[in-house]
GUVOKE-459562 format. One record per residue (C-alpha): chain; residue number from 1; x, y, z; residue in three letters. Coordinates in steps of 0.05 Angstrom, whole numbers. Layout:
N
['A'; NUM; [X; Y; Z]; 'ALA']
...
***
This chain:
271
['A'; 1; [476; 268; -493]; 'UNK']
['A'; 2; [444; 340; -512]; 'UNK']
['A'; 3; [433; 393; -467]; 'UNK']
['A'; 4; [354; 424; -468]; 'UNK']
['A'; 5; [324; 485; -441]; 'UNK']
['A'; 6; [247; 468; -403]; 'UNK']
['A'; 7; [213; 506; -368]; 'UNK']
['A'; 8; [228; 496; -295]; 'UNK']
['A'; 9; [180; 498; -236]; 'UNK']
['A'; 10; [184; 506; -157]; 'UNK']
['A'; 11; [118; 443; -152]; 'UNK']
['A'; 12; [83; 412; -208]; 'UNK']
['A'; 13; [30; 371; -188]; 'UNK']
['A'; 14; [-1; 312; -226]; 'UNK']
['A'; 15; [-74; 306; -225]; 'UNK']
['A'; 16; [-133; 350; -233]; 'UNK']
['A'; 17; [-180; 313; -175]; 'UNK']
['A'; 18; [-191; 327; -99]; 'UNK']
['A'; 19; [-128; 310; -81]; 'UNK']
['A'; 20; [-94; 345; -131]; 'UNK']
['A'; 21; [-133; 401; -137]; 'UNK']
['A'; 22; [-129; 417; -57]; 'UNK']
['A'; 23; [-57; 406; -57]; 'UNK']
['A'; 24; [-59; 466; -114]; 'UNK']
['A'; 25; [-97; 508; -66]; 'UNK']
['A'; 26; [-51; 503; 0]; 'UNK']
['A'; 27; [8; 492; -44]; 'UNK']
['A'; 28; [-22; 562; -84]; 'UNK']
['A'; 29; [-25; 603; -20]; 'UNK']
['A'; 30; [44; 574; 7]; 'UNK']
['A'; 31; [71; 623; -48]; 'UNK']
['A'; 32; [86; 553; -87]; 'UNK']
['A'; 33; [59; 577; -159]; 'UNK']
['A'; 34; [43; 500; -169]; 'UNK']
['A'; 35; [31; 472; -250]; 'UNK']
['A'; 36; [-25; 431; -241]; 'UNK']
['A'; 37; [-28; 379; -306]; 'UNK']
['A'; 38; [-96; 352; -307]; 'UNK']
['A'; 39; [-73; 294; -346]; 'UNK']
['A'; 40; [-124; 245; -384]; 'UNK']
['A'; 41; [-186; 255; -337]; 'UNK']
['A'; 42; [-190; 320; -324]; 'UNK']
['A'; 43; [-231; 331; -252]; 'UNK']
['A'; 44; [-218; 255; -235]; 'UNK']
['A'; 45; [-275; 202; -218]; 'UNK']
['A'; 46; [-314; 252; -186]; 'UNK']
['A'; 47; [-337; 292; -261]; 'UNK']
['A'; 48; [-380; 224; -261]; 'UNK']
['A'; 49; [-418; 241; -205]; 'UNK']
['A'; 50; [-482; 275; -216]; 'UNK']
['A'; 51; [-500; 289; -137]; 'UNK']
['A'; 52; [-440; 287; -90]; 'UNK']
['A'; 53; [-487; 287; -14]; 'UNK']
['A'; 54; [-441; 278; 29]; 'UNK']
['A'; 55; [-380; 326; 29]; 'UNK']
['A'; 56; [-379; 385; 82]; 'UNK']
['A'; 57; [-408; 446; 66]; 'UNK']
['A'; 58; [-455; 432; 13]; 'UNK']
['A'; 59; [-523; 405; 51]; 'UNK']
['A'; 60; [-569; 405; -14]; 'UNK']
['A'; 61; [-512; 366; -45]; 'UNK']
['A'; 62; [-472; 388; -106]; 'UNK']
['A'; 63; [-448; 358; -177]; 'UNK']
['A'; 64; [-392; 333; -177]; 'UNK']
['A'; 65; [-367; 372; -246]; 'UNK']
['A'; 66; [-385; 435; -211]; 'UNK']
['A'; 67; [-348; 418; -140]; 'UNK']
['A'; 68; [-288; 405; -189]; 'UNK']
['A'; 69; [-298; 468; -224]; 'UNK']
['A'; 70; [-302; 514; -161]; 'UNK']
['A'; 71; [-237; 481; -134]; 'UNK']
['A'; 72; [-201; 494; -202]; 'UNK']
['A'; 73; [-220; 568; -198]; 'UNK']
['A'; 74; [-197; 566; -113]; 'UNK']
['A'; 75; [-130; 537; -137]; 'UNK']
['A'; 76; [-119; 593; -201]; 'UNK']
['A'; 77; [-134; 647; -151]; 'UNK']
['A'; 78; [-83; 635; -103]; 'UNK']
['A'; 79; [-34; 621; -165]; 'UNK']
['A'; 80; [-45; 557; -190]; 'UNK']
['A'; 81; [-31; 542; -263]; 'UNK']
['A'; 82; [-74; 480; -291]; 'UNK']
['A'; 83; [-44; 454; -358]; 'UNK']
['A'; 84; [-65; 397; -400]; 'UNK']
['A'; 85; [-10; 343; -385]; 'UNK']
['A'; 86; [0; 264; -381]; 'UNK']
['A'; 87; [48; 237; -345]; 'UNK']
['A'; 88; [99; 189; -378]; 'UNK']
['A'; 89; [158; 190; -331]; 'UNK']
['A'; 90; [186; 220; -272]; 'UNK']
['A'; 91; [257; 216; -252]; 'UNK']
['A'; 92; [293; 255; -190]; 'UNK']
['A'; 93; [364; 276; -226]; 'UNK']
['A'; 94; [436; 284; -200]; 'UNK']
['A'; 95; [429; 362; -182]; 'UNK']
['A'; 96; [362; 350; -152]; 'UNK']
['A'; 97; [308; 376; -196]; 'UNK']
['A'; 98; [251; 327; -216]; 'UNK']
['A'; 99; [254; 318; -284]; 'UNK']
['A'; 100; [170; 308; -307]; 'UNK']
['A'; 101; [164; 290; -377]; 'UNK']
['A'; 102; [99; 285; -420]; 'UNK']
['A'; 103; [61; 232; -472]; 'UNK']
['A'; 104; [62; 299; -514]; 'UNK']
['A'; 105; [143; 292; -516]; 'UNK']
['A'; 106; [138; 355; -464]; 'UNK']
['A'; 107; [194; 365; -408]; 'UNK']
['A'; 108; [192; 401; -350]; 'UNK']
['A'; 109; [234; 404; -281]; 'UNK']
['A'; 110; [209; 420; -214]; 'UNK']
['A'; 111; [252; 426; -145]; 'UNK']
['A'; 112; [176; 378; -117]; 'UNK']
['A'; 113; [130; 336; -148]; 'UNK']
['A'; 114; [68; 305; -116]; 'UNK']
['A'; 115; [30; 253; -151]; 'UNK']
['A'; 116; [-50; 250; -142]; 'UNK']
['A'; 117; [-67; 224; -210]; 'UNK']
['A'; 118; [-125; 186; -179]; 'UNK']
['A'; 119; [-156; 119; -193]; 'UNK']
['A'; 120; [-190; 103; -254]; 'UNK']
['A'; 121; [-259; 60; -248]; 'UNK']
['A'; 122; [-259; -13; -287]; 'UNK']
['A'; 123; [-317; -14; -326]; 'UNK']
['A'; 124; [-353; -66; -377]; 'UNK']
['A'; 125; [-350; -28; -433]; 'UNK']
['A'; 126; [-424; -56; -459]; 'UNK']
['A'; 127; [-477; -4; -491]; 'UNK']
['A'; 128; [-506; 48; -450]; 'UNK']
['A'; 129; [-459; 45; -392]; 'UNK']
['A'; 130; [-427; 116; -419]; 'UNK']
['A'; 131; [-493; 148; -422]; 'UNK']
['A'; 132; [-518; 116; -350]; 'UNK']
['A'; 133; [-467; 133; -320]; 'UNK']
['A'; 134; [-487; 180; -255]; 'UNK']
['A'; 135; [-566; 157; -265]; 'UNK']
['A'; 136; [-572; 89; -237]; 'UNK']
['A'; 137; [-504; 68; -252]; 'UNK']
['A'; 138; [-444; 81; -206]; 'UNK']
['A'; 139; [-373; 56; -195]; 'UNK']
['A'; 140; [-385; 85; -126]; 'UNK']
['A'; 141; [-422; 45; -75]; 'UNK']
['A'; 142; [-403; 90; -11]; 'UNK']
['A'; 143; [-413; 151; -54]; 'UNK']
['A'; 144; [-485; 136; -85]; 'UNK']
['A'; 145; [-517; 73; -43]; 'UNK']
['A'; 146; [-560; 116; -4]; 'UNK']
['A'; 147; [-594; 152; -68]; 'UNK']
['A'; 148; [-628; 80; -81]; 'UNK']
['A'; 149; [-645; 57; -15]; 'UNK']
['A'; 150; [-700; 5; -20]; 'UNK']
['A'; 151; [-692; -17; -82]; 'UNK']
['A'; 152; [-659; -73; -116]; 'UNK']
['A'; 153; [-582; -69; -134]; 'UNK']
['A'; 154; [-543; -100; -179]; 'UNK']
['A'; 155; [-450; -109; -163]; 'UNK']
['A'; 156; [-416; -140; -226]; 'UNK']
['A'; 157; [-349; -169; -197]; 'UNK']
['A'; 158; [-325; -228; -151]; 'UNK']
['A'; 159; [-257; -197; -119]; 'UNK']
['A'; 160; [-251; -164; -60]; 'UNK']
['A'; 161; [-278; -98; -85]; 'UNK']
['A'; 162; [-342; -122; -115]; 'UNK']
['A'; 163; [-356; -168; -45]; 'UNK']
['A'; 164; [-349; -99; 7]; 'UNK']
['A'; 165; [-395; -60; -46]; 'UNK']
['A'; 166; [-442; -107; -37]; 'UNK']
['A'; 167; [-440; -117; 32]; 'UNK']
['A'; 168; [-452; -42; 47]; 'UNK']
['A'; 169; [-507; -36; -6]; 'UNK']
['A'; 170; [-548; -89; 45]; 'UNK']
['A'; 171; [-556; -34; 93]; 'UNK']
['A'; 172; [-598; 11; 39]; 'UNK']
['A'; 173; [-623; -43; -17]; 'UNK']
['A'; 174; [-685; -87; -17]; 'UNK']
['A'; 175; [-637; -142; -50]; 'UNK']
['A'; 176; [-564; -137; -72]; 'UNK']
['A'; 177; [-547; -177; -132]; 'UNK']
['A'; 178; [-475; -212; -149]; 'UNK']
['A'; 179; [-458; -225; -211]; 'UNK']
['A'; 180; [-400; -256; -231]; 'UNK']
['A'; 181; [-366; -290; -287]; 'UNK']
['A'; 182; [-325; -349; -261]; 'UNK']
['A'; 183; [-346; -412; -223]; 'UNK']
['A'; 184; [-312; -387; -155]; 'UNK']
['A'; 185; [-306; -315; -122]; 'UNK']
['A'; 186; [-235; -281; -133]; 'UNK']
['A'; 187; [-249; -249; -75]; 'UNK']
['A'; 188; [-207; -271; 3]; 'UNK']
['A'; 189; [-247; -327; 40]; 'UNK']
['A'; 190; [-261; -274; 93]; 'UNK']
['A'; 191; [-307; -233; 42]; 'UNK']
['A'; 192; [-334; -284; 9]; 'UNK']
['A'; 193; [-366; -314; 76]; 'UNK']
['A'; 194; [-384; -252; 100]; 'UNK']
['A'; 195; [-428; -241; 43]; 'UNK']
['A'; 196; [-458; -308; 54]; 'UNK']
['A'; 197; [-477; -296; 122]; 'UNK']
['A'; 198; [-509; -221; 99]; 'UNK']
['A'; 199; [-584; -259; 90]; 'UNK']
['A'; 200; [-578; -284; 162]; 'UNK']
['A'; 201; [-537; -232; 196]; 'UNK']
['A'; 202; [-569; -167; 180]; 'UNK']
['A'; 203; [-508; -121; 179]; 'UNK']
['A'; 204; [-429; -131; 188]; 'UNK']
['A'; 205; [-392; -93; 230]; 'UNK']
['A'; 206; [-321; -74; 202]; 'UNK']
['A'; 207; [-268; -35; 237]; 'UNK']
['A'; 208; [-237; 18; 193]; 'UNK']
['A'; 209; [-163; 21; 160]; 'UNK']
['A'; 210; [-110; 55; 193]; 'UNK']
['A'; 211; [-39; 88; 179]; 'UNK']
['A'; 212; [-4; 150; 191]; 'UNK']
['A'; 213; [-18; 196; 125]; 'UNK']
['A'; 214; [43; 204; 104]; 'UNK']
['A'; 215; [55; 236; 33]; 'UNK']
['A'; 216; [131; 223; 31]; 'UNK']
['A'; 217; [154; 168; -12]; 'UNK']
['A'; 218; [223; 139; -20]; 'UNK']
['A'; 219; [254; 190; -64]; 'UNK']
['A'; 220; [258; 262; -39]; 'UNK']
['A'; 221; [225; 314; -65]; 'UNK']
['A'; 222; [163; 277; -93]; 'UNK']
['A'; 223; [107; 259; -50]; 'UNK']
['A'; 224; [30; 226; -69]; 'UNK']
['A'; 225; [-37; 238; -39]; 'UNK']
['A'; 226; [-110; 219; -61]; 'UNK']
['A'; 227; [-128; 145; -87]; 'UNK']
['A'; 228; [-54; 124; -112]; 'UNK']
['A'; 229; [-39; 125; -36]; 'UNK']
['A'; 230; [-104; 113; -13]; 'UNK']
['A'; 231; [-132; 44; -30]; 'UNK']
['A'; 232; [-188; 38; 33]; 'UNK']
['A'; 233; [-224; 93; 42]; 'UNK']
['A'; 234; [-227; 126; -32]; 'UNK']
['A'; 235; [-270; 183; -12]; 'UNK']
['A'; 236; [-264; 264; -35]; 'UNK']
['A'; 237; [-256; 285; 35]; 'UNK']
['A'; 238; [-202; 239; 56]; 'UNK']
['A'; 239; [-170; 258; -17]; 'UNK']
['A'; 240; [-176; 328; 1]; 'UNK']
['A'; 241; [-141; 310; 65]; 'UNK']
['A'; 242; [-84; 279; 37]; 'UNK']
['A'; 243; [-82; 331; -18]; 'UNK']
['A'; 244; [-69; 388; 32]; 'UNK']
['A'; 245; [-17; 336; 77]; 'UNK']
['A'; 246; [21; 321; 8]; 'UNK']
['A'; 247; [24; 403; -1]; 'UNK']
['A'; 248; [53; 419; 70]; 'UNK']
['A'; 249; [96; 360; 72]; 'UNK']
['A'; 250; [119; 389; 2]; 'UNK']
['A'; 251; [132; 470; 32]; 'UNK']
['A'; 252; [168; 432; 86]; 'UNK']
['A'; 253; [208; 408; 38]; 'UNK']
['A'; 254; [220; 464; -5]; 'UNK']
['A'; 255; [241; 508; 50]; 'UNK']
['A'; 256; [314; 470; 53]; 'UNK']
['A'; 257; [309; 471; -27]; 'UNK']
['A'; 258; [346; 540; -60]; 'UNK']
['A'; 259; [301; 575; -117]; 'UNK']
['A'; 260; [325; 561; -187]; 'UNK']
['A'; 261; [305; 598; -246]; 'UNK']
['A'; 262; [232; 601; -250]; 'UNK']
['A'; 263; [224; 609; -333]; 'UNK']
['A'; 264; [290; 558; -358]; 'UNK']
['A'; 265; [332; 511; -334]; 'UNK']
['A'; 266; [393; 467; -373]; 'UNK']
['A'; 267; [373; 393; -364]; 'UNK']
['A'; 268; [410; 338; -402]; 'UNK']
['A'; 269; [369; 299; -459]; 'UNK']
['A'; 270; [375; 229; -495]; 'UNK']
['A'; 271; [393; 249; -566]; 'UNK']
***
């Protein structure tokens, strides 16, 4: 074992989306000085939007690139630093700090962490879809159904995913298409006869998800908010919302946590 010097940080934050990026703001203005690394998608799923409609404040809508942008300029000017950065490993170590190393072979240590690195879209990976993507094509049925209402839709999947997208695209589309690759649905039996009984029933009433929003996880000190966390509703406002829970629940935290030298700290290394 070696000893190296990093560069050691009061919160680093993982993730460059909603979540992330409104964790940098509160976390910013708790007096924090987050490092944001934006990691290998930069602004998250919602740079793919072209019109987000329906989050608060913006009535005429707004790009999603340019929400993303005006967030990353909020979180600089309350302190925020946003660094290029993936992810590779984090461990919590014997003296406390959170040791966050890099793909790049970059180390750093933090006294919090909170991961909101986001959920990535599965795509087909067939000509076009790149180019499409945002006009007429979406990974987003909640976010973009309504722009198309009336018209014919196409969902490419038979899990459980593809078979709720599809059921909420009946209450704007003339016909919603399934297309799928297997003999049988992948999807639970309760989807797959709910979307049977769409041409007869009209609509489906669903009751939503609960849970208490917690940010914590099982190791103190690092804490997760946005889509790793959130696998129902997967919408920028409820990111957002678990973005600014993960940065309180962090300043909680940090308030029982002593400050350590802000530009170097002595962590050991594998040689």
């Amino acid at each position: 074992m070696t000893e190296e010097t990093v560069d050691h940080r009061r919160l680093i934050i993982a993730g460059t989306g909603i979540a992330g990026l409104t964790a940098a703001i509160y976390a910013g203005r708790a007096n924090n000085e987050p490092l944001v690394l934006e990691g290998d998608e930069p602004g998250g799923q919602l740079t793919l939007t072209t019109d987000v409609a329906n989050y608060p404040g913006f009535p005429d809508g707004i790009g999603g690139p340019e929400l993303v942008q005006r967030m990353k300029d909020q979180a600089t000017q309350f302190g925020a630093d946003l660094e290029h950065g993936v992810v590779e490993d984090v461990t919590k170590r014997d003296d406390g700090t959170i040791r966050v190393e890099l793909s790049n072979g970059g180390v750093y240590t933090a006294d919090a962490f909170i991961a909101a690195s986001g959920a990535s879209a599965r795509t087909l990976g067939i000509p076009g879809e790149e180019e499409l993507m945002g006009y007429g094509l979406s990974t987003c049925a909640t976010c973009d159904g309504a722009f198309f209402r009336g018209e014919d839709m196409l969902v490419v999947g038979g899990g459980d995913a593809a078979m709720e997208e599809a059921t909420f695209l009946t209450k704007f589309a003339d016909t919603v298409y399934l297309a799928h690759r297997r003999e049988e649905f992948r999807a639970e039996a309760l989807w797959v006869e709910r979307v049977r009984k769409k041409a007869e029933q009209g609509y489906v009433r669903t009751a939503g998800g609960r849970g208490e929003g917690q940010t914590r996880t099982d190791v103190d000190g690092i804490f997760a908010a946005g889509d790793v966390v959130d696998h129902h509703y997967q919408q920028a406002i409820t990111a957002g919302g678990l973005g600014c829970k993960a940065a309180i629940d962090a300043d909680e935290y940090l308030e029982d946590v002593p400050e350590r030298d802000a530009e170097a700290a002595e962590v050991e290394a594998d040689d």
